[in-house]
mmCIF file as Biopython writes it, N, C-alpha, C and O atoms, coordinates in Angstrom:
data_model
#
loop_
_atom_site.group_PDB
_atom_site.id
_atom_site.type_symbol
_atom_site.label_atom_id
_atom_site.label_alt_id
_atom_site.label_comp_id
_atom_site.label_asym_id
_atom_site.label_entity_id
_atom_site.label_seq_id
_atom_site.pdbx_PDB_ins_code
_atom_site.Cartn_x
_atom_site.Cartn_y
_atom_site.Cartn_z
_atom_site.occupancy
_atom_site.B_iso_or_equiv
_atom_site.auth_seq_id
_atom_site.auth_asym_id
_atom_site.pdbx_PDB_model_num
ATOM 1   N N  . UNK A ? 1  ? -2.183  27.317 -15.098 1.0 0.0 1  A 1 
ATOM 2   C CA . UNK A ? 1  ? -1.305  27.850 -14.089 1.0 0.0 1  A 1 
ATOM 3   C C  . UNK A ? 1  ? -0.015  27.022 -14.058 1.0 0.0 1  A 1 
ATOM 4   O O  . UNK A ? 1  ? -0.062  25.820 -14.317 1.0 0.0 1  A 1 
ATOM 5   N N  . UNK A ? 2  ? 1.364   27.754 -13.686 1.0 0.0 2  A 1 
ATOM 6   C CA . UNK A ? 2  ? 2.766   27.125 -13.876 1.0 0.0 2  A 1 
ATOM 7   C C  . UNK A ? 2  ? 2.287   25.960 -12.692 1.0 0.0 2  A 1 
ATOM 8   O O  . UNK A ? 2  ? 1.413   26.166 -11.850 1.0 0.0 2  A 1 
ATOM 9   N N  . UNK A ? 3  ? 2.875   25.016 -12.804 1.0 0.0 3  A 1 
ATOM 10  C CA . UNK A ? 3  ? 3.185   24.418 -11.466 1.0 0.0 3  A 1 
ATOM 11  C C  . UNK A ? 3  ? 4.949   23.969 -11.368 1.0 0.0 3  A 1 
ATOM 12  O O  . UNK A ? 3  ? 5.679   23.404 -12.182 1.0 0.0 3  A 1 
ATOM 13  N N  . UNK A ? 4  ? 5.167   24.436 -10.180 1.0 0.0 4  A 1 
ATOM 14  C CA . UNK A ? 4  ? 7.235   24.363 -10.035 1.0 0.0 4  A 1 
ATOM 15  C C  . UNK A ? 4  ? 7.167   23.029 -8.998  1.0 0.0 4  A 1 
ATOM 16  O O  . UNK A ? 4  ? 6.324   22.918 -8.108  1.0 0.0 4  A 1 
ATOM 17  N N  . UNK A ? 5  ? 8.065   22.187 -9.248  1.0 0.0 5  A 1 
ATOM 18  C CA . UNK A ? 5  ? 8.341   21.212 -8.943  1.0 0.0 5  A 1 
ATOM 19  C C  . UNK A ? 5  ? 9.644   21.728 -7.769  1.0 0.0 5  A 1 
ATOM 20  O O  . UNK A ? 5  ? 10.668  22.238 -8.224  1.0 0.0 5  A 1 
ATOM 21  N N  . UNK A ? 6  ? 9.531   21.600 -6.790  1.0 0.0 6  A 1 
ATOM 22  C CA . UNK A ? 6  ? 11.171  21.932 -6.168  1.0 0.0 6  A 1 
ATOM 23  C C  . UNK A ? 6  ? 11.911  20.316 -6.259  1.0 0.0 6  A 1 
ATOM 24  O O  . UNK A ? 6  ? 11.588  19.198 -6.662  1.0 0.0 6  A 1 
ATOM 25  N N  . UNK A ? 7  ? 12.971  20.911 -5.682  1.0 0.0 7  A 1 
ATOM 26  C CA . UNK A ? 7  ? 14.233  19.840 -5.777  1.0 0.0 7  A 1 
ATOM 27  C C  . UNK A ? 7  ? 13.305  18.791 -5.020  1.0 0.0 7  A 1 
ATOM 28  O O  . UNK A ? 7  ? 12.818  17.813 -5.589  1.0 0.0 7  A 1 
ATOM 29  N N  . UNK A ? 8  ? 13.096  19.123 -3.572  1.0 0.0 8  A 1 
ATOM 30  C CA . UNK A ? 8  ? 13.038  18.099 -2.733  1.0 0.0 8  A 1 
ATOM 31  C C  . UNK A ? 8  ? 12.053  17.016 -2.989  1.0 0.0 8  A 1 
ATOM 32  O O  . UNK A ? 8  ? 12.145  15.803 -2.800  1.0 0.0 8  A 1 
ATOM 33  N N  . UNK A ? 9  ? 10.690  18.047 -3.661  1.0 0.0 9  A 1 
ATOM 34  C CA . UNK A ? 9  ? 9.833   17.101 -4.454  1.0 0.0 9  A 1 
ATOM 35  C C  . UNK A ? 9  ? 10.287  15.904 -5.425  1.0 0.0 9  A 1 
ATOM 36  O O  . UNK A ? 9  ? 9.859   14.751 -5.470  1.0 0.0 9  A 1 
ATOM 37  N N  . UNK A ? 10 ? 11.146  16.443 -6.081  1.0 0.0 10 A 1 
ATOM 38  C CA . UNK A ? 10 ? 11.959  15.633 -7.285  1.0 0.0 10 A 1 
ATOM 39  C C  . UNK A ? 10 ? 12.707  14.110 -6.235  1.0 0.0 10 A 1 
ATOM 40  O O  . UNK A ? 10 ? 12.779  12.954 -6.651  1.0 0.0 10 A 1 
ATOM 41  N N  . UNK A ? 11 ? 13.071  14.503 -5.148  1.0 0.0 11 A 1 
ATOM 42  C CA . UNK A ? 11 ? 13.908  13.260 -5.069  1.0 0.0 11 A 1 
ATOM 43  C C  . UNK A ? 11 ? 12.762  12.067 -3.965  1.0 0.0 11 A 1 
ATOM 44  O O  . UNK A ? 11 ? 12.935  10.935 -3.514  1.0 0.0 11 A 1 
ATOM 45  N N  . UNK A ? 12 ? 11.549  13.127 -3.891  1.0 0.0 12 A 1 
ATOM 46  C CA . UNK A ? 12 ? 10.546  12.049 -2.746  1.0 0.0 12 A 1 
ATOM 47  C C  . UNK A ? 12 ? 9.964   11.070 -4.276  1.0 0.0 12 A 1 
ATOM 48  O O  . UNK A ? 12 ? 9.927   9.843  -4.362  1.0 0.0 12 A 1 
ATOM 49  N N  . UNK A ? 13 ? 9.658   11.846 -5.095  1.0 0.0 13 A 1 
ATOM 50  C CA . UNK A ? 13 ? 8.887   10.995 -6.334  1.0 0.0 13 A 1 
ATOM 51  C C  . UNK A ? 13 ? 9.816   10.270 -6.596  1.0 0.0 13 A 1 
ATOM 52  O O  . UNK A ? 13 ? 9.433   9.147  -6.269  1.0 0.0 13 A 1 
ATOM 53  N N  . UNK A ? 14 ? 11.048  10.189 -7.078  1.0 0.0 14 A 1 
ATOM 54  C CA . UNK A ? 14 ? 12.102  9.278  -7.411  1.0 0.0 14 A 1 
ATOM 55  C C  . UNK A ? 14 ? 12.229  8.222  -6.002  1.0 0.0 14 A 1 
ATOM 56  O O  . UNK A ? 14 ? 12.813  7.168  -6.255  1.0 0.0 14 A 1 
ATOM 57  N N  . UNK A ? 15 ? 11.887  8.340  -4.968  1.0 0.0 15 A 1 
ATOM 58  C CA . UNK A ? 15 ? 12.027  7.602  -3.542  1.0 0.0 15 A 1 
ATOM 59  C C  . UNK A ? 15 ? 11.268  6.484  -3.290  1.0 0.0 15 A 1 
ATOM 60  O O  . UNK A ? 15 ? 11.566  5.351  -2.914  1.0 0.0 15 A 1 
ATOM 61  N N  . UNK A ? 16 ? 9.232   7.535  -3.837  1.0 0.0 16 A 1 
ATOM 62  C CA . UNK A ? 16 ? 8.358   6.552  -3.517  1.0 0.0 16 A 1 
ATOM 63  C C  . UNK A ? 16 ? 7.924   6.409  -4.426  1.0 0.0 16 A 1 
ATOM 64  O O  . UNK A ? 16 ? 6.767   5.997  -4.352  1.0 0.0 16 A 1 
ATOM 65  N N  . UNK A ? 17 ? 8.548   6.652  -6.013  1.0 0.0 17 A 1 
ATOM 66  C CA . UNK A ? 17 ? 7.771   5.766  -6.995  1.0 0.0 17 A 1 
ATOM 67  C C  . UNK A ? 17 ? 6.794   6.533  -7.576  1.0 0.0 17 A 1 
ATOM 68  O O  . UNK A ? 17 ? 5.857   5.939  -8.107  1.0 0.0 17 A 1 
ATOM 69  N N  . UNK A ? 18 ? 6.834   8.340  -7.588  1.0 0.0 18 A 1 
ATOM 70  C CA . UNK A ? 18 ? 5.215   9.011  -7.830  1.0 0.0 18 A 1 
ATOM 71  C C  . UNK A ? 18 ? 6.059   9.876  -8.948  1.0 0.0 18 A 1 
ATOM 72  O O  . UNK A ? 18 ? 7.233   10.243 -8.901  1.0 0.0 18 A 1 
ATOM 73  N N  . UNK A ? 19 ? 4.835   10.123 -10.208 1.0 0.0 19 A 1 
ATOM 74  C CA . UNK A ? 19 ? 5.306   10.418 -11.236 1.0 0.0 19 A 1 
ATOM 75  C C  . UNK A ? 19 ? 5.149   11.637 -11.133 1.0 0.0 19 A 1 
ATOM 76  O O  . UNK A ? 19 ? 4.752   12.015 -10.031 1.0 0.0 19 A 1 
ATOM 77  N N  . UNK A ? 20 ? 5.376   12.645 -12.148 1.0 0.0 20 A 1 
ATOM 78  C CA . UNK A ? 20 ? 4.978   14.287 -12.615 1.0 0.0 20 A 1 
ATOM 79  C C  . UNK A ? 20 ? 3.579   14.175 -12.685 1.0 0.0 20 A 1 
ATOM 80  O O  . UNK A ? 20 ? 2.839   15.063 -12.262 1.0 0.0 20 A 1 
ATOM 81  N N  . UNK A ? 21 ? 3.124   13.008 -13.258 1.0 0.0 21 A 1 
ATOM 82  C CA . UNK A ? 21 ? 1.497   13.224 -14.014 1.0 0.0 21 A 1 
ATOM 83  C C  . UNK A ? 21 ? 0.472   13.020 -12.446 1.0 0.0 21 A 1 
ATOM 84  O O  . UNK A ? 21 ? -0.488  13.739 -12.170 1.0 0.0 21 A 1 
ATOM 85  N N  . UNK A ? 22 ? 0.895   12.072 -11.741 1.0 0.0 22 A 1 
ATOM 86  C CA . UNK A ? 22 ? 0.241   11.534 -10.891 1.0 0.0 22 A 1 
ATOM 87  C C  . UNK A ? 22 ? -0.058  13.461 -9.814  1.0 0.0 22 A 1 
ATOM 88  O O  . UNK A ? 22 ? -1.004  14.240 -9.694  1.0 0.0 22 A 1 
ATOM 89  N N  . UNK A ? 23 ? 1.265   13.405 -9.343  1.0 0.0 23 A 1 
ATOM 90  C CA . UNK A ? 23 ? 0.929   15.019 -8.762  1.0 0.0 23 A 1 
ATOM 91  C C  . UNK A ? 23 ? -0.055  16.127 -9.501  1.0 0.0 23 A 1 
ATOM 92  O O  . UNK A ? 23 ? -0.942  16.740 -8.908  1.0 0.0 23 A 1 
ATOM 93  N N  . UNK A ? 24 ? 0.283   16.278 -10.982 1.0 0.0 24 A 1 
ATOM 94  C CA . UNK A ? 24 ? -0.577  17.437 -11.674 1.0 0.0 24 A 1 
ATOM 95  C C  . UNK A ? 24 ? -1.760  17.236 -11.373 1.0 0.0 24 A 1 
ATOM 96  O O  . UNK A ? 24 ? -2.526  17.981 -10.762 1.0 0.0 24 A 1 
ATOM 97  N N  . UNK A ? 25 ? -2.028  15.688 -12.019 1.0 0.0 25 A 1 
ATOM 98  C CA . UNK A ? 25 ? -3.387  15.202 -12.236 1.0 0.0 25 A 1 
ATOM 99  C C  . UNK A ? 25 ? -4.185  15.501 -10.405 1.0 0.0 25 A 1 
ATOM 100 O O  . UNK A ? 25 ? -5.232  16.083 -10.120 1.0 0.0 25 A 1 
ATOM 101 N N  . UNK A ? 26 ? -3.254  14.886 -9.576  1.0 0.0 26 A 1 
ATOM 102 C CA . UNK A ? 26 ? -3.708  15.375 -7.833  1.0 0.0 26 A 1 
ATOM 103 C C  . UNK A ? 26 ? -4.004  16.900 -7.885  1.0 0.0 26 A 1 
ATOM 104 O O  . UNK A ? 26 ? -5.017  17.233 -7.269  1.0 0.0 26 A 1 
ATOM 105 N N  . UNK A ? 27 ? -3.406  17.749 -8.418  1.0 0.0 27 A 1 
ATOM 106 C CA . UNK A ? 27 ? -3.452  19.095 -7.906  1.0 0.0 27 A 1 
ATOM 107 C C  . UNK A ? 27 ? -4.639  19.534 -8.466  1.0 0.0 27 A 1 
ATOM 108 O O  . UNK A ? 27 ? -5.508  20.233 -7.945  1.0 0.0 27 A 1 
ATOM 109 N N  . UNK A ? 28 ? -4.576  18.870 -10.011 1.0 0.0 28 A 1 
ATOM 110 C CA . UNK A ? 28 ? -5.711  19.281 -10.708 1.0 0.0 28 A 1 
ATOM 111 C C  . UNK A ? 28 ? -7.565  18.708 -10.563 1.0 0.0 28 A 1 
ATOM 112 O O  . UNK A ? 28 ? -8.552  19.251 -11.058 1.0 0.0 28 A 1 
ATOM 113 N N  . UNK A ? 29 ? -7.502  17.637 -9.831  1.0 0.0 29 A 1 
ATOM 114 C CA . UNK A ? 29 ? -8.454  17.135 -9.681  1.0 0.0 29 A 1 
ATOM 115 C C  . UNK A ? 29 ? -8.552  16.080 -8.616  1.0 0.0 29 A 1 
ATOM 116 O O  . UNK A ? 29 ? -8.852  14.916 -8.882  1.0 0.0 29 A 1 
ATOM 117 N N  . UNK A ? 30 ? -8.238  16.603 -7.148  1.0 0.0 30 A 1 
ATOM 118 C CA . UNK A ? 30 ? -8.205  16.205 -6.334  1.0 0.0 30 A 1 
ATOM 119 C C  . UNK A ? 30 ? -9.207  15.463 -5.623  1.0 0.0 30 A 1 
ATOM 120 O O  . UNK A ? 30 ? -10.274 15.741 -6.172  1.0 0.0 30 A 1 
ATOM 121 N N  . UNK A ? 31 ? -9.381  14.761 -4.796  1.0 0.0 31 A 1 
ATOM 122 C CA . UNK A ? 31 ? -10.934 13.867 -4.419  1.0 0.0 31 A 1 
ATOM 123 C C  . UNK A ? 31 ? -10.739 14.869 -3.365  1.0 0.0 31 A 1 
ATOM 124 O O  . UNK A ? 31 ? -11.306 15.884 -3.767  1.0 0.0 31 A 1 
ATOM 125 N N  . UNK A ? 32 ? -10.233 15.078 -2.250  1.0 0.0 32 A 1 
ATOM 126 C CA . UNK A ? 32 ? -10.077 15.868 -1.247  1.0 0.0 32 A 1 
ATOM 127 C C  . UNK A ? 32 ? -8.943  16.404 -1.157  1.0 0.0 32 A 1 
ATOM 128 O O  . UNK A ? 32 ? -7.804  15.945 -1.242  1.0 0.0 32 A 1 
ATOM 129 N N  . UNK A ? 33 ? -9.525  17.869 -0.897  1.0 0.0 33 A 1 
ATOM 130 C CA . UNK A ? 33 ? -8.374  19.188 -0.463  1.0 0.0 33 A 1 
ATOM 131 C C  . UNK A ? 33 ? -8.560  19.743 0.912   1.0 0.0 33 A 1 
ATOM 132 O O  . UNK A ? 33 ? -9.511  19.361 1.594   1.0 0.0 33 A 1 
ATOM 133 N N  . UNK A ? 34 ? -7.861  20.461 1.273   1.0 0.0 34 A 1 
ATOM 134 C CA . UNK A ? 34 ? -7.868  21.140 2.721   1.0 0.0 34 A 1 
ATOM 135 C C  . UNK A ? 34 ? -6.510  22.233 2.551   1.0 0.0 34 A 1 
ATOM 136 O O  . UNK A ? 34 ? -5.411  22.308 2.002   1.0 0.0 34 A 1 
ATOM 137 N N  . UNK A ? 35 ? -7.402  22.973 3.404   1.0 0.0 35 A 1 
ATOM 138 C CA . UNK A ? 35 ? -6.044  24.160 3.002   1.0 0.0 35 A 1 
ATOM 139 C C  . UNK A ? 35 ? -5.350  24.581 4.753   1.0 0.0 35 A 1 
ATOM 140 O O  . UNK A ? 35 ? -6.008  25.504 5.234   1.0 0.0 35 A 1 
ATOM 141 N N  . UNK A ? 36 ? -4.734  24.312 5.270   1.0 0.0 36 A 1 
ATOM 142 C CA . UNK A ? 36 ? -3.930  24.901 6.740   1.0 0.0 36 A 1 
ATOM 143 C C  . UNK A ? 36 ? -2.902  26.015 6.477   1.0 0.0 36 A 1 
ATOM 144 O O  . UNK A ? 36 ? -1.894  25.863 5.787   1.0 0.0 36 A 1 
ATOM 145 N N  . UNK A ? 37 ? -3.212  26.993 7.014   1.0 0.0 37 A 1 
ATOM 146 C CA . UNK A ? 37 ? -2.563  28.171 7.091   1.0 0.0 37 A 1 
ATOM 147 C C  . UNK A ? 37 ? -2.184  28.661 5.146   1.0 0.0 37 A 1 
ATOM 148 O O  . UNK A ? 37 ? -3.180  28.980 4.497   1.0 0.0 37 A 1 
ATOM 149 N N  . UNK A ? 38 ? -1.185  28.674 4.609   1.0 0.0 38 A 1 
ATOM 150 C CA . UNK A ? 38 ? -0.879  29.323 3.104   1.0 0.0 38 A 1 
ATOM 151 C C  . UNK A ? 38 ? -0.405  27.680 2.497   1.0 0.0 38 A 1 
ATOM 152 O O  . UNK A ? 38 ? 0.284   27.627 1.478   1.0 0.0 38 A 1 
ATOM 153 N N  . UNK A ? 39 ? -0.848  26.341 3.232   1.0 0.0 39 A 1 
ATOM 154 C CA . UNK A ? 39 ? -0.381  25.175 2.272   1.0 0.0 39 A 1 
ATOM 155 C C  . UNK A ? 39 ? -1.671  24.742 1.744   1.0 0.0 39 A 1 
ATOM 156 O O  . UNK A ? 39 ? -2.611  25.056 2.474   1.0 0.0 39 A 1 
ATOM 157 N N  . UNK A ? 40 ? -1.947  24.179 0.796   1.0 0.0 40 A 1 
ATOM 158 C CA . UNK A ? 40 ? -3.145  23.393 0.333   1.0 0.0 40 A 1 
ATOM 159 C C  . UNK A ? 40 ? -2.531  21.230 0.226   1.0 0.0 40 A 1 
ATOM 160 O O  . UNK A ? 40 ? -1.481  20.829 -0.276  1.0 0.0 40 A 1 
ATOM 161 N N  . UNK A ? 41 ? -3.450  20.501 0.769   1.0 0.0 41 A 1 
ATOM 162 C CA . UNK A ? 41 ? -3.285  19.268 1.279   1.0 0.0 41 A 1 
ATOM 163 C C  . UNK A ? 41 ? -3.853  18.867 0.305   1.0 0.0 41 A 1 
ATOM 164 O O  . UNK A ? 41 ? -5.017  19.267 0.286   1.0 0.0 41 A 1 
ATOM 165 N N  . UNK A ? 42 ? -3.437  17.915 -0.999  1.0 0.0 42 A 1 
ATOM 166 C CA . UNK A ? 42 ? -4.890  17.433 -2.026  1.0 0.0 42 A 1 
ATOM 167 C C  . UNK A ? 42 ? -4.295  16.278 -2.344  1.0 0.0 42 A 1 
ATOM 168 O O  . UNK A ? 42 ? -3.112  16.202 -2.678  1.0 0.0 42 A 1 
ATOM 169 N N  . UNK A ? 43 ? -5.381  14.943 -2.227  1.0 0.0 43 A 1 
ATOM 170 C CA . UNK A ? 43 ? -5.262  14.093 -2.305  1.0 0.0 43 A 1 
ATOM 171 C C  . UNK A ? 43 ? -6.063  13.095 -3.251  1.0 0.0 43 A 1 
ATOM 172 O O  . UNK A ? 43 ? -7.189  13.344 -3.683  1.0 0.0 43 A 1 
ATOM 173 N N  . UNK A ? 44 ? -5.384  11.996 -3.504  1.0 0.0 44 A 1 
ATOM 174 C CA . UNK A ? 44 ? -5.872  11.266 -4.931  1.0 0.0 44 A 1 
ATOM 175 C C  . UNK A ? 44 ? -5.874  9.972  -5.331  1.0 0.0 44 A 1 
ATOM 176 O O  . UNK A ? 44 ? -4.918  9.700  -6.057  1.0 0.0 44 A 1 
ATOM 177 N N  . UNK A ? 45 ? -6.648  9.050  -5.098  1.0 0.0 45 A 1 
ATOM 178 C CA . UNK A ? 45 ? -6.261  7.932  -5.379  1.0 0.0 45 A 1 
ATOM 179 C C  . UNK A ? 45 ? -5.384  7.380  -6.919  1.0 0.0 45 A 1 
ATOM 180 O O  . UNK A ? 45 ? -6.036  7.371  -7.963  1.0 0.0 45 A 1 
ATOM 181 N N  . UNK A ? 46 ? -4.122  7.008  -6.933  1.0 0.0 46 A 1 
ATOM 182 C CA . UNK A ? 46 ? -3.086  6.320  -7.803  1.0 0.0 46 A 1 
ATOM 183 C C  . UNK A ? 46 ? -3.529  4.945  -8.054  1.0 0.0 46 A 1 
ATOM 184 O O  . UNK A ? 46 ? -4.456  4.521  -7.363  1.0 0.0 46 A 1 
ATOM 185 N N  . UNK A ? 47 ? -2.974  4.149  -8.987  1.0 0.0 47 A 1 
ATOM 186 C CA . UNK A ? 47 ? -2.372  2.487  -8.869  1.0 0.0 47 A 1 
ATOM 187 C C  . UNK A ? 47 ? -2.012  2.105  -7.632  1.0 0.0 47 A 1 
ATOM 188 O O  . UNK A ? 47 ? -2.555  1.270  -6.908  1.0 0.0 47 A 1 
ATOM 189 N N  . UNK A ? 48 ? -0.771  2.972  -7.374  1.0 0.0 48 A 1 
ATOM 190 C CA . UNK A ? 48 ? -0.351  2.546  -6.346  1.0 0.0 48 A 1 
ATOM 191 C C  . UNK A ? 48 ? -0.586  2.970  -4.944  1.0 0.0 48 A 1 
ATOM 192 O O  . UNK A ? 48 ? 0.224   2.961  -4.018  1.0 0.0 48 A 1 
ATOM 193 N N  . UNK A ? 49 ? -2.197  3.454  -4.940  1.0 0.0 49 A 1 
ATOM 194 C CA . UNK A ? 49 ? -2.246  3.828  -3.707  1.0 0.0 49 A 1 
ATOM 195 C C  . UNK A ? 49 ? -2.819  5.578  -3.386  1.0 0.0 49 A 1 
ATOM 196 O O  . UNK A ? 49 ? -2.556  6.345  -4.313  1.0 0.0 49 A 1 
ATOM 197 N N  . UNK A ? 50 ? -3.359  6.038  -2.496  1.0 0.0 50 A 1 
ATOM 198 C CA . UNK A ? 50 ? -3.911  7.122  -2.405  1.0 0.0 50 A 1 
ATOM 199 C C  . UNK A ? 50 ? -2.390  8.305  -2.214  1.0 0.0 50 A 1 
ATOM 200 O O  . UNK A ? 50 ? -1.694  8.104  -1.218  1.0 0.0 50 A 1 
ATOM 201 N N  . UNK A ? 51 ? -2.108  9.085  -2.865  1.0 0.0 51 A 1 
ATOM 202 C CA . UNK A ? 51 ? -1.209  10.401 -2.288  1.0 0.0 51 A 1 
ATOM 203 C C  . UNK A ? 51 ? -1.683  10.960 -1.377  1.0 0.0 51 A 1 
ATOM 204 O O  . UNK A ? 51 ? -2.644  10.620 -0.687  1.0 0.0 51 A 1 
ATOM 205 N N  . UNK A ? 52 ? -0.669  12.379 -1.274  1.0 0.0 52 A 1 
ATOM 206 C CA . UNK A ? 52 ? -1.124  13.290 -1.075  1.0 0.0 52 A 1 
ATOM 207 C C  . UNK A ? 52 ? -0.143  14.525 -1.513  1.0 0.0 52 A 1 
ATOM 208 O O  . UNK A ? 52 ? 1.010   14.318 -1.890  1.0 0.0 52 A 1 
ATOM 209 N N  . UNK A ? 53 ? -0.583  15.520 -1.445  1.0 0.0 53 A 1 
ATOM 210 C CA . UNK A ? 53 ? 0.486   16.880 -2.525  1.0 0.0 53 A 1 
ATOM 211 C C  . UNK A ? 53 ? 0.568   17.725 -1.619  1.0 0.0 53 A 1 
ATOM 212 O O  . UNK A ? 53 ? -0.390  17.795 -0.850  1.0 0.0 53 A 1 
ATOM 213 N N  . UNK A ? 54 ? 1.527   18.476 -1.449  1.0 0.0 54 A 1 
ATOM 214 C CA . UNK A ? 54 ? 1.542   19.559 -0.399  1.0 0.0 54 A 1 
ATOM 215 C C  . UNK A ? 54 ? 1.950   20.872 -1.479  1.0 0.0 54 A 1 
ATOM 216 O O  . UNK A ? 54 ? 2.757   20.675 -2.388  1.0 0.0 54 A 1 
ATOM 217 N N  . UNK A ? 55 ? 1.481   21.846 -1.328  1.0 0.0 55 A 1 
ATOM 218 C CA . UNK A ? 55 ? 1.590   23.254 -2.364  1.0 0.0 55 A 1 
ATOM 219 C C  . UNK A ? 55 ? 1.402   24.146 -1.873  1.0 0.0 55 A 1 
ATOM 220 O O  . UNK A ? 55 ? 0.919   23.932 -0.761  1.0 0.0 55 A 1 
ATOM 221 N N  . UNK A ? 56 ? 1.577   25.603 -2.195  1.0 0.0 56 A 1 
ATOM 222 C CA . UNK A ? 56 ? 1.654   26.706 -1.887  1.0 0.0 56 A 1 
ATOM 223 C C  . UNK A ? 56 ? 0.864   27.564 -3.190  1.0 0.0 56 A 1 
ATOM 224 O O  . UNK A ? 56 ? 1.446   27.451 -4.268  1.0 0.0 56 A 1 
ATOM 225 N N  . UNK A ? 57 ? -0.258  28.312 -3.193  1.0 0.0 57 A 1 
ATOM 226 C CA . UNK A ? 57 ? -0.613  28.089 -4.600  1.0 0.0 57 A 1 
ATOM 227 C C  . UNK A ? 57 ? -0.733  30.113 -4.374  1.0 0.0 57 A 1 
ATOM 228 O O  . UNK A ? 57 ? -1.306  30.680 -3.443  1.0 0.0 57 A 1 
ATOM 229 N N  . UNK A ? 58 ? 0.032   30.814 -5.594  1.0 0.0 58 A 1 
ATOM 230 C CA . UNK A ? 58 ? 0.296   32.288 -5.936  1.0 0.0 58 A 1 
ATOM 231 C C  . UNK A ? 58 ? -0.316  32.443 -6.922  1.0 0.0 58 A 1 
ATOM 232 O O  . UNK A ? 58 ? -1.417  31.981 -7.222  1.0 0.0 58 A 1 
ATOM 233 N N  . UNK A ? 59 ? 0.596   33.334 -7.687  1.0 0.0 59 A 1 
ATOM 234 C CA . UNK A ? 59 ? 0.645   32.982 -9.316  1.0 0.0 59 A 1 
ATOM 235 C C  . UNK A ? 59 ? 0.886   31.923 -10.040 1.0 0.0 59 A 1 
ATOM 236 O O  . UNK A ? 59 ? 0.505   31.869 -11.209 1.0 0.0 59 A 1 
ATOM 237 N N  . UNK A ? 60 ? 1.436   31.102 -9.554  1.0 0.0 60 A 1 
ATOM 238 C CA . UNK A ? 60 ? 1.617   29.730 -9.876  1.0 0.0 60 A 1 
ATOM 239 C C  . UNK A ? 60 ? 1.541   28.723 -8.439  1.0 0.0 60 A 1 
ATOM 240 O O  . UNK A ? 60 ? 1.341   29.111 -7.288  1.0 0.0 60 A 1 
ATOM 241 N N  . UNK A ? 61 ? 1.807   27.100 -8.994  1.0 0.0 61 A 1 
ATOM 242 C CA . UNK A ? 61 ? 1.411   26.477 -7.470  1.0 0.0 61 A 1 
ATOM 243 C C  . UNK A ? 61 ? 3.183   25.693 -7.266  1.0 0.0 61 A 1 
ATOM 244 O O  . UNK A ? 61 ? 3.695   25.026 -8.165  1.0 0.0 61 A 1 
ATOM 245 N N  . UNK A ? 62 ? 3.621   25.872 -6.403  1.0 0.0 62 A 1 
ATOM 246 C CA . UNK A ? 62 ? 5.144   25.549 -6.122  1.0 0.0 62 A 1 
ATOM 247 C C  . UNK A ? 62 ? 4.415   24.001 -4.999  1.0 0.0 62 A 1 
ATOM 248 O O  . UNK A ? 62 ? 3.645   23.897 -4.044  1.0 0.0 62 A 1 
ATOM 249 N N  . UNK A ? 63 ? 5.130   23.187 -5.749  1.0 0.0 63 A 1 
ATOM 250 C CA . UNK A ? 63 ? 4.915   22.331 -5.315  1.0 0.0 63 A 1 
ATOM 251 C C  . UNK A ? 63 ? 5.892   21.920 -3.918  1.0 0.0 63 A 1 
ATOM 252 O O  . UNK A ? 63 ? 7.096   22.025 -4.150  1.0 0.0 63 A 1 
ATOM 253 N N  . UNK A ? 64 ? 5.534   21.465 -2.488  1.0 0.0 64 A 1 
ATOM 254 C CA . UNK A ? 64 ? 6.604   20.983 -1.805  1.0 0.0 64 A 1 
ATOM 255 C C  . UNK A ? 64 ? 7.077   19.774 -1.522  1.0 0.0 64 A 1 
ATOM 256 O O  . UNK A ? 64 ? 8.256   19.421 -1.537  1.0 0.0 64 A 1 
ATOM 257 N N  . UNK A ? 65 ? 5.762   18.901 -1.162  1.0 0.0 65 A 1 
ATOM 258 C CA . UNK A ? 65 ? 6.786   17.937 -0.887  1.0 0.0 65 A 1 
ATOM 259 C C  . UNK A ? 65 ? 4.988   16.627 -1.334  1.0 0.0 65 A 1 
ATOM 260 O O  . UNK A ? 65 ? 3.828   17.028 -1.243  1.0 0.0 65 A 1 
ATOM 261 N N  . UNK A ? 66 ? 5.347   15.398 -1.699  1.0 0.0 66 A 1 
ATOM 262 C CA . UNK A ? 66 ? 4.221   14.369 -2.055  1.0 0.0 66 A 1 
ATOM 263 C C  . UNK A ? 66 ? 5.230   13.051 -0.937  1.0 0.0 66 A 1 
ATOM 264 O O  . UNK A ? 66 ? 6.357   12.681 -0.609  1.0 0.0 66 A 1 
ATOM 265 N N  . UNK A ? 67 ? 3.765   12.813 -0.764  1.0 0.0 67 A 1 
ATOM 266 C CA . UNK A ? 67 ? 3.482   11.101 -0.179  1.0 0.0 67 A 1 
ATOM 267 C C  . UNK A ? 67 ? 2.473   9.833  -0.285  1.0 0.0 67 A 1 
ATOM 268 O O  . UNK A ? 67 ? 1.288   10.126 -0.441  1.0 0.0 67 A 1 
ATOM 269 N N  . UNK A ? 68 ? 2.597   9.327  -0.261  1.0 0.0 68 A 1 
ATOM 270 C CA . UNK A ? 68 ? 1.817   8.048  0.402   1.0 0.0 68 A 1 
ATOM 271 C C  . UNK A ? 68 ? 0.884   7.719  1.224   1.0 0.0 68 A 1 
ATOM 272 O O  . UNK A ? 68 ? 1.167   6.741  1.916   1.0 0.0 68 A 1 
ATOM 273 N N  . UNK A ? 69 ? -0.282  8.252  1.428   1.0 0.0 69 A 1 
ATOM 274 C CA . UNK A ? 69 ? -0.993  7.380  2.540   1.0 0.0 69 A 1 
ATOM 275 C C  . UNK A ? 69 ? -0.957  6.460  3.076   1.0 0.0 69 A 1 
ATOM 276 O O  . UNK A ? 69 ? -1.812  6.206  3.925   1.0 0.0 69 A 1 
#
C-alpha cells in the first residue's frame, strides 16, 4: 500500500529527529494501534525512544503528523 508523507510530517521528522523508515516500519508493524474516529494511532519503540504515527488509512495510508512519547 502507497504511504504519502504530507509536508507537515516532513518538517516534525526533520524537528524531532524521526526517519522515513522508523514511521513505515511503525505503520507496518506496530506494538500498539488504536483507531479514533477515521485516524489510526500506532506506536513503536525506536533507538531513540517510543513514537507514535498518526494516519488516515484509504487506498493508501496519508500519513499526518509523528511524535515522541
Amino acid at each position: 500500500m502507497k504511504i504519502i508523507l504530507t509536508q507537515h510530517v516532513k518538517e516534525q521528522m526533520e524537528e524531532r529527529g524521526i526517519s522515513e523508515d522508523e514511521i513505515i516500519n511503525t505503520i507496518k508493524y506496530p506494538e500498539n494501534t488504536r483507531k479514533i474516529d477515521e485516524l489510526y494511532y500506532a506506536q513503536k519503540k525506536t533507538a531513540q525512544g517510543t513514537i507514535e504515527v498518526v494516519y488516515e488509512k484509504q487506498s493508501y495510508i496519508k500519513v499526518i503528523t509523528v511524535y515522541p512519547l
